[in-house]
Structure formats: C-alpha cells, structure tokens
C-alpha positions as CSV (number, residue, x, y, z in Angstrom):
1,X,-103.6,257.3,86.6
2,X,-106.8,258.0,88.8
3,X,-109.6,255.3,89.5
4,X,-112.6,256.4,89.2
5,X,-115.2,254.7,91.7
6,X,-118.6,253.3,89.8
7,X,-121.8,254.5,91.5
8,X,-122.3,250.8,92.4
9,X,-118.7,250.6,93.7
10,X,-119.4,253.5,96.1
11,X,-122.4,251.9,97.8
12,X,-120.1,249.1,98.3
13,X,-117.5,251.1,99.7
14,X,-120.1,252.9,102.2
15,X,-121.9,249.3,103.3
16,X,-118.2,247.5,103.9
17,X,-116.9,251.1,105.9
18,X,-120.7,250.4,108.2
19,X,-119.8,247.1,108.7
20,X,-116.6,247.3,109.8
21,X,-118.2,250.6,112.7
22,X,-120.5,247.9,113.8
23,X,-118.2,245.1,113.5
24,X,-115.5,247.3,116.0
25,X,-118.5,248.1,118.8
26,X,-119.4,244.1,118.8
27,X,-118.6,242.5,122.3
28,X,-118.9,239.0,120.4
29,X,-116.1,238.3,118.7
30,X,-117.9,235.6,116.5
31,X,-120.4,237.9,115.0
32,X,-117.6,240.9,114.6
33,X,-115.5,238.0,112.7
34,X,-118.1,237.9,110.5
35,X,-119.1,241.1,109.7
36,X,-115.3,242.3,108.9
37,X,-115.6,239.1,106.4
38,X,-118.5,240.9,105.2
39,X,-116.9,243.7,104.9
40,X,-113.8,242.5,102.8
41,X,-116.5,241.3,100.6
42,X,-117.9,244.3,100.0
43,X,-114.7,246.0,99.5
44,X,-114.2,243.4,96.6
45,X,-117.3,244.1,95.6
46,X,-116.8,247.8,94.9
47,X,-113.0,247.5,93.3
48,X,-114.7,244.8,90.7
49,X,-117.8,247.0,90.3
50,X,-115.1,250.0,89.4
51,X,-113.3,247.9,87.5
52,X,-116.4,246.8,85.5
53,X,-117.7,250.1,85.1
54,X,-114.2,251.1,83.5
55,X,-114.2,248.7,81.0
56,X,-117.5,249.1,80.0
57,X,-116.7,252.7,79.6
58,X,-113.9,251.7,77.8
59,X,-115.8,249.8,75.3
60,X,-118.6,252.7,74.4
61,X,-115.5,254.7,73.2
C-alpha cells in the first residue's frame, strides 16, 4: 500500500524539514528546542493532512 502525500501535507513536510536546518545551525539551545517542537508539529501536520485528503478521496468514490 503506498501513501500518497496531500498537496497540504507536502507544504508541511517542506516547512518541518526548514525547521529542523535552522533548528541544527542554532547556537541557542532554547530556541533550537523549540523549533524541532515545531517541526514535529508540522510533521503531524502533514501525515493528518494525507490522511484527510485520503479519506475525502475515499468518500467522492
């Protein structure tokens, strides 16, 4: 079975993958804390946006 990434889940995907680049060049450890939690949100983000975008495809069937 293959997943197929929404459009919206993509975007996601790209923010949470510059988040985490910027998040490994921070010198303070605080503010790359936060961004990686930023991150994981994102990537949340875009597997619920997939999975949303699934099931409405699902549905139109």
């Amino acid at each position: 079975m293959t997943l197929h990434i929404s459009q919206r889940g993509k975007e996601y995907l790209r923010t949470a993958k510059t988040l985490l680049r910027s998040a490994k060049a921070m010198t303070d450890h605080v503010i790359a804390a936060q961004l990686k939690a930023l991150a994981d949100d994102h990537e949340r983000r875009a597997k619920k946006a997939s999975l949303d975008g699934a099931r409405d495809c699902s549905i139109r069937r």
